[in-house]
C-alpha positions in Angstrom: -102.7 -67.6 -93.8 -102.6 -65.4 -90.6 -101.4 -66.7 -87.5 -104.0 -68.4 -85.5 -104.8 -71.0 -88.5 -104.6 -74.5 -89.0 -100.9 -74.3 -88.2 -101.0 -72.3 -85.1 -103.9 -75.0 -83.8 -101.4 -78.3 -84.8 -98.9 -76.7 -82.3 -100.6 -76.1 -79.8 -102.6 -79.6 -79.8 -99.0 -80.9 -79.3 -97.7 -78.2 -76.9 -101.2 -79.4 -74.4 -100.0 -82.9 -75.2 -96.7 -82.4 -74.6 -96.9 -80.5 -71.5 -92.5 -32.3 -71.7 -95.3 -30.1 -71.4 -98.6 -30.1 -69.3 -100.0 -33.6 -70.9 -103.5 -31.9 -71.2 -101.8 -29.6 -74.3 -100.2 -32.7 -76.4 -102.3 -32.8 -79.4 -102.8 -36.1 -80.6 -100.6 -35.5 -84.2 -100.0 -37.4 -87.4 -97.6 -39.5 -88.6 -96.8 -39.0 -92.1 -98.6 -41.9 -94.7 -95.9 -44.8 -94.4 -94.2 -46.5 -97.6 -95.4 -48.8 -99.8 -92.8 -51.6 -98.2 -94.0 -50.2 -94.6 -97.5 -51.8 -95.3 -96.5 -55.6 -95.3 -95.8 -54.7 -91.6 -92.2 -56.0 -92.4 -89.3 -56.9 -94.5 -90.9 -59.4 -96.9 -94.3 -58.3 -96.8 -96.8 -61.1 -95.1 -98.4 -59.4 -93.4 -101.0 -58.1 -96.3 -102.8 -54.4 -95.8 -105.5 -55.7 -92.8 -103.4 -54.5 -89.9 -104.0 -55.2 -86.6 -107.9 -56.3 -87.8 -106.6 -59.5 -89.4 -105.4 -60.8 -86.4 -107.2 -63.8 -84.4 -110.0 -62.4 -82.1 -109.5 -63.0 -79.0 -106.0 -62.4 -79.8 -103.6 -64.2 -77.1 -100.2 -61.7 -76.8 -96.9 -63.8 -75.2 -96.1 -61.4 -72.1 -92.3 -61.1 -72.5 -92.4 -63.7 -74.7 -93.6 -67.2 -73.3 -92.6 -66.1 -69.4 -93.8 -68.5 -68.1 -91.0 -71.2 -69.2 -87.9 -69.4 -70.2 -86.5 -66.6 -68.5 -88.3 -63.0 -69.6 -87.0 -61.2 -72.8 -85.0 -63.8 -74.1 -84.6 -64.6 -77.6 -85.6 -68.0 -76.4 -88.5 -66.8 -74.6 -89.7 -65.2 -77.2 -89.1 -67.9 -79.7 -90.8 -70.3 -77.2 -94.1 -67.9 -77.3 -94.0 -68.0 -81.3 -93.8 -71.8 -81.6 -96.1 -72.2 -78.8 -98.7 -70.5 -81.3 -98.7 -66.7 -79.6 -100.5 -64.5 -81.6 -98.0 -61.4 -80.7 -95.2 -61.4 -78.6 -94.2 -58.7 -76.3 -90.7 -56.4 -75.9 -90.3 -54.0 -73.5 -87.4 -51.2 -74.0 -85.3 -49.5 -72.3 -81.8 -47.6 -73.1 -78.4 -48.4 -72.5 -75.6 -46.0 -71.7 -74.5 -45.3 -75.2 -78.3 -45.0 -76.5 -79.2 -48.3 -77.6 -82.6 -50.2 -77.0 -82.5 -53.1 -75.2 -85.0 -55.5 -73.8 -85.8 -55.6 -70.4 -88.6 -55.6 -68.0 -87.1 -53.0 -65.8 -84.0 -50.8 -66.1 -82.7 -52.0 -62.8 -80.9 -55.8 -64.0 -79.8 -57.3 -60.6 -83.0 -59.7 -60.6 -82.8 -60.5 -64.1 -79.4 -60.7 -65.2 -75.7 -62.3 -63.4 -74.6 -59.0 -63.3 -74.0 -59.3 -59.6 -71.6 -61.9 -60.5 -69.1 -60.1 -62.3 -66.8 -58.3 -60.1 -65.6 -55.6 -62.6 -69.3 -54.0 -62.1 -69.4 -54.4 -58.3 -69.1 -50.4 -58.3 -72.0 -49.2 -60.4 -74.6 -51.0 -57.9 -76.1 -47.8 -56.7 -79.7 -46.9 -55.5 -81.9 -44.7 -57.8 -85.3 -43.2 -58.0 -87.3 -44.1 -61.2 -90.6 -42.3 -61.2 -90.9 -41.7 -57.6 -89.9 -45.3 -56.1 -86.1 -46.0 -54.7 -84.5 -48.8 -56.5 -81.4 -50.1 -55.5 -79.1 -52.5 -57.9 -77.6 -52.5 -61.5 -79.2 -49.5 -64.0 -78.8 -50.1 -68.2 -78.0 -46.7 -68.6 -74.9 -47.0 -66.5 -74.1 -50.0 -68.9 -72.6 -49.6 -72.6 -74.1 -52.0 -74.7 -70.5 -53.9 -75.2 -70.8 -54.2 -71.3 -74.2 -55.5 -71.2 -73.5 -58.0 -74.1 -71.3 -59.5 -71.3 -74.1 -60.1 -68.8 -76.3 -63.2 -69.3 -79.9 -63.4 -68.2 -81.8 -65.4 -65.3 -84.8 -66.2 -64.1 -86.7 -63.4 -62.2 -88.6 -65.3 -60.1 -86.9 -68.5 -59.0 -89.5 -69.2 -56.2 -92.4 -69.3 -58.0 -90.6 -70.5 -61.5 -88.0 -72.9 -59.9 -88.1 -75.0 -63.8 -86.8 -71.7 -65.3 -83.5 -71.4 -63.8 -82.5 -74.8 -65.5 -82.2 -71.9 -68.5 -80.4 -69.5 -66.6 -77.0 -68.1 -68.5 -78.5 -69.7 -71.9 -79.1 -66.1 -73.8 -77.6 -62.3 -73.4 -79.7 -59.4 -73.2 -80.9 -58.9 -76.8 -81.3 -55.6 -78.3 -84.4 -54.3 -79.9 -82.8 -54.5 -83.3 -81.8 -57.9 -82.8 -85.4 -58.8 -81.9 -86.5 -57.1 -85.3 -83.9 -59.3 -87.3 -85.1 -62.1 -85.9 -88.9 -61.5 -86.1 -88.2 -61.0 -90.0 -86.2 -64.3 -90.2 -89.1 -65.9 -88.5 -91.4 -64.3 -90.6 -89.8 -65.0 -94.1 -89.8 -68.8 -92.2 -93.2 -69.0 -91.7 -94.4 -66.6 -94.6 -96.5 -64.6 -92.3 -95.4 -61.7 -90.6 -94.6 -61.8 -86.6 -96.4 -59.4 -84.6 -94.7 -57.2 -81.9 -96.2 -55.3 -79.1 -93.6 -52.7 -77.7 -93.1 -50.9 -74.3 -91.2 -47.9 -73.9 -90.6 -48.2 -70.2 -90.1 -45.1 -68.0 -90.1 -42.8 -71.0 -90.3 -39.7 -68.9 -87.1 -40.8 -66.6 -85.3 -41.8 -69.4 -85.9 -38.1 -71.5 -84.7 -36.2 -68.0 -81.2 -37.9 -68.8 -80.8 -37.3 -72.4 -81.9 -40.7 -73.4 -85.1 -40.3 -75.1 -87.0 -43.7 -76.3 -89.4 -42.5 -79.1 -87.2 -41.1 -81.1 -84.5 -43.9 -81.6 -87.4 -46.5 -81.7 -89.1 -44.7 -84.6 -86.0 -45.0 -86.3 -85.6 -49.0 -85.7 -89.1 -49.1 -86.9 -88.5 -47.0 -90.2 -85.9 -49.2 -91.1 -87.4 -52.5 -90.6 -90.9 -51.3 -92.4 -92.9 -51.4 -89.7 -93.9 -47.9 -89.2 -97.0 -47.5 -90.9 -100.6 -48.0 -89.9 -101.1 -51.7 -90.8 -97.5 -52.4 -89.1 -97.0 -55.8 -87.6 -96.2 -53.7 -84.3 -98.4 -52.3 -81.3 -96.8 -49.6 -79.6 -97.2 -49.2 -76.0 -96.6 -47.1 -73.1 -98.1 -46.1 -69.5 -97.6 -43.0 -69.4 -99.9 -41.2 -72.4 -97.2 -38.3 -73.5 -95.2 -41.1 -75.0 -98.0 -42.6 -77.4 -99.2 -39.3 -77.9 -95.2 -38.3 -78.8 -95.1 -42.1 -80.8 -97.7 -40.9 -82.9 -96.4 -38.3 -84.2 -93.4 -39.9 -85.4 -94.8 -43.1 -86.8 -98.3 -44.3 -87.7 -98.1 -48.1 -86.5 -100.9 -48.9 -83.8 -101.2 -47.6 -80.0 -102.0 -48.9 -77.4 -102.3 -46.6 -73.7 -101.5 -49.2 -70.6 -103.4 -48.6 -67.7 -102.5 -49.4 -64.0 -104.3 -49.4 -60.9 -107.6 -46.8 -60.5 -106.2 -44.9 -58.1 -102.6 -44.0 -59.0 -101.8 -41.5 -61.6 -99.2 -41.6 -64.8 -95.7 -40.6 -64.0 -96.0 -38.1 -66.8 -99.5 -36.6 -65.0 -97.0 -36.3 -62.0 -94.3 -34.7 -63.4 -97.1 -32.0 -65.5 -99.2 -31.9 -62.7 -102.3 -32.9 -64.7 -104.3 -33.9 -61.6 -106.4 -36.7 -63.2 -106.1 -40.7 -62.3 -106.0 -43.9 -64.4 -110.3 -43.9 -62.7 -110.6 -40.6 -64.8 -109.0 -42.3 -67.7 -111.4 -45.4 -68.4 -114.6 -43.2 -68.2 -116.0 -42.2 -71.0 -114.9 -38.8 -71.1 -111.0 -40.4 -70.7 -111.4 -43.0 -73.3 -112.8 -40.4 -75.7 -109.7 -38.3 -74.9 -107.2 -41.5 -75.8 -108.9 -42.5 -79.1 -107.6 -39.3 -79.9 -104.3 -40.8 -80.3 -104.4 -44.4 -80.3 -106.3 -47.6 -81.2 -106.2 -49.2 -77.8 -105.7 -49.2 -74.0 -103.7 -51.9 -72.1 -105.4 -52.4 -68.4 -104.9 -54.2 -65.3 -107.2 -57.1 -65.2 -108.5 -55.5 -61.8 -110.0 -52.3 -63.9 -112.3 -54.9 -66.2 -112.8 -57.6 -63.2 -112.3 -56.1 -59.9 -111.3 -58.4 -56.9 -112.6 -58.5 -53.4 -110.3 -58.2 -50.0 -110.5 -62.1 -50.8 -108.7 -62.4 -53.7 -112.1 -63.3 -55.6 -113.5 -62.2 -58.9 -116.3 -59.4 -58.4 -119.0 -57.5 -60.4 -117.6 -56.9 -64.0 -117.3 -52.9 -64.9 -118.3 -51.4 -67.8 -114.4 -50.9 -69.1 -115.1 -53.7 -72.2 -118.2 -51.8 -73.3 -117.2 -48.1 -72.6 -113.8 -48.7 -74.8 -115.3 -50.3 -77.5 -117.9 -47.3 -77.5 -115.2 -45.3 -78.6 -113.4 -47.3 -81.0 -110.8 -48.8 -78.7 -109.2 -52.0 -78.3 -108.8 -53.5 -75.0 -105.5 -55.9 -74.1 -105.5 -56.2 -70.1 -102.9 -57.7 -68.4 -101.8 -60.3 -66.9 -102.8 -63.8 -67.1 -100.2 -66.5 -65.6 -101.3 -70.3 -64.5 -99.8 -70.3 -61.0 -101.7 -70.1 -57.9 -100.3 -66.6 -56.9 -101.5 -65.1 -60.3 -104.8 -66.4 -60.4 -107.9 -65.0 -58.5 -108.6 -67.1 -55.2 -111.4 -69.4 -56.4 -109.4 -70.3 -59.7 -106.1 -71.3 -57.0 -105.6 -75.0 -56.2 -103.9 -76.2 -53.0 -101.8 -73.8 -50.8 -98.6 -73.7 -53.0 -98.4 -70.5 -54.5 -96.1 -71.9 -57.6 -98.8 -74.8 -58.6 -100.5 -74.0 -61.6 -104.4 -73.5 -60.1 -106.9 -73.7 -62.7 -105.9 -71.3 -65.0 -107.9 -72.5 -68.1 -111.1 -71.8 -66.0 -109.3 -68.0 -65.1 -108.4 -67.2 -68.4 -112.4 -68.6 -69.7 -113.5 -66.0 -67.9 -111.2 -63.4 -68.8 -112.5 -63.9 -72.5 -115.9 -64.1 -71.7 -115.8 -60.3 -71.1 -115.8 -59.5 -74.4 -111.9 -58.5 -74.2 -109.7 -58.4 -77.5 -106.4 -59.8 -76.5 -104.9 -60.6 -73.4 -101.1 -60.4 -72.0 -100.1 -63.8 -70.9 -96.9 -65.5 -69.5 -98.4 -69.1 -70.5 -99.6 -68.8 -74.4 -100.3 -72.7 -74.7 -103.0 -72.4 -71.7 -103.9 -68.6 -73.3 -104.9 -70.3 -76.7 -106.8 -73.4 -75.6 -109.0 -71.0 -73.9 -109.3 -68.6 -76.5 -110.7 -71.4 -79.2 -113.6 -71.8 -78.1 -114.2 -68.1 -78.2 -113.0 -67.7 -82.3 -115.9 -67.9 -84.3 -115.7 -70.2 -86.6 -112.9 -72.1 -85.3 -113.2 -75.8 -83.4 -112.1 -76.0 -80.5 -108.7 -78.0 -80.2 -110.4 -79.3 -77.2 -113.5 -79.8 -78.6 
């Protein structure tokens, strides 16, 4: 049974009633074939060979796990998204000091962990520029991993997500490894596999101070069998010299995130490649990325663009360009509270009251997209049911 069956649907009936070189010259590469054991897309294999293509269409992906009601990249938040019925659940890396992967949003951990409580690290607060923009706070890489494991996570954003911080201390800072241990636990559980979809964040910062991400997250991904092309695992990056790197390292699926038209990858920066993320999603930029992955990641903006109102404007072509050429689309990022949601979805003035979200995220699929990054899964799957063929609606 994949996930998204009869199972996934009992949940969430209860869960509702309940609650570097010029980028231009990378050439796209190979991986080499992966292992018979890589196939199963994990350690115990139930995954079968149908990849990413088995998976539930529209497929709903918990956005640092189930963000919306546990602090961000959390074992718990990420456990949350899985029994909620998430279809994939999210990680984002980035390094610590002494080269290990952990999971964070950002690098800088002042709004995400205590780590301004702790005295003995009062010292390392220091101000920073990561791809261009000063940051000022608490950096990983300044952290060992032994030092990190002392830190305990919060909520990021206690204004809007005042419920969170009731969970606030309850889990460390995982590791990427730990994450894989415990999708396989959870996978031999539930005798299907549990799909990942992995950031490396700031990959081009992070190789200017000896810390490269591909290279040690290949490795993770050899180990645990997920490294070949029908791997439980999407791989994903903003800035397109990482997939492009990713690729040629392992064969599991990629997937290019895009952000707003006009800026430009920090890697397009640093190479001077003078093109723009509005370059990338024409045709002539999509054809260019399905040289090298499966899949693009973009703002919701790029597919339905908003007015100076906050409201929902004339679709673009985005959904049917990428699917010309083969790609996936997984745009991001679909939350229930009012200051998410475009204006004539929001509900009162409050900016933390959930709006209607279900009518949002309705017309989010009705694009024709083929996953979407969510901090709510629960409200993320009701919608989706009703676009599944052959599935009744749990609503229904």
């Amino acid at each position: 049974m994949t996930q998204g069956g009869a199972a996934r649907r009992t949940v969430l009936g209860a869960a509702v009633l309940a609650a570097g070189t010029g980028i231009t010259s990378l050439a796209a590469g190979t991986a080499s074939a992966a292992s018979p054991s890589a196939q199963g897309g994990g350690h115990g294999g139930h995954g079968g060979n149908e990849g990413y293509r088995g998976l539930p269409y529209p497929m709903v992906i918990g956005h640092r796990g189930a963000s919306g009601y546990r602090p961000e990249h959390t074992l718990g938040s990420y456990q949350l998204a899985l029994d909620l019925g998430a279809d994939v659940v999210e990680q984002d890396l980035v390094p610590t000091r002494d080269g290990h992967l952990v999971c964070r949003h950002e690098n800088e951990i002042g709004g995400t962990t205590d780590v301004a409580d702790h005295p003995e690290f009062a010292g390392r607060r220091t101000t920073k520029s990561v791809d261009g923009v000063s940051v000022t706070g608490w950096f990983t890489e300044d952290f060992t991993l032994a030092e990190l494991k002392t830190l305990r996570a919060k909520e990021r954003i206690p204004a809007v997500r005042q419920r969170n911080t009731l969970y606030d201390g309850q889990w460390a800072v995982p590791t990427f490894e730990e994450v894989l241990r415990w999708a396989d636990r959870e996978g031999r559980r539930r005798g299907e596999s549990v799909w990942l979809h992995v950031e490396t964040k700031h990959p081009s910062y992070f190789r200017g101070l000896g810390l490269g991400l591909e290279e040690p997250l290949a490795r993770l991904l050899r180990r645990y069998g997920r490294d070949g092309r029908d791997a439980a695992v999407f791989l994903q990056s903003f800035e397109p010299s990482s997939i492009q790197r990713i690729s040629r390292l392992v064969s599991a699926p990629r997937v290019v995130l895009l952000s707003a038209a006009g800026t430009r990858p920090w890697d397009f920066e640093q190479a001077g490649d003078p093109r723009t993320v509005a370059d990338l999603v024409k045709p002539e930029g999509l054809k260019w990325i399905a040289g090298f992955a499966q899949g693009i990641g973009p703002t919701m903006d790029l597919i339905l663009p908003r007015d100076a109102a906050g409201r929902l404007g004339t679709p673009t072509t985005l959904v049917k360009d990428a699917h010309a050429r083969g790609l996936l689309l997984h745009p991001y990022t679909a939350r229930n509270e009012n200051s998410f949601l475009p204006a004539e979805y929001r509900r009162g003035t409050d900016p933390a009251a959930y709006g209607d979200a279900l009518g949002a995220f309705r017309t989010y699929f009705q694009q024709g997209i083929d996953g979407i990054f969510t901090d709510n899964p629960d409200t993320g799957l009701l919608a989706a049911e009703a676009f599944r063929p052959g599935r009744r609606p749990v609503n229904g």
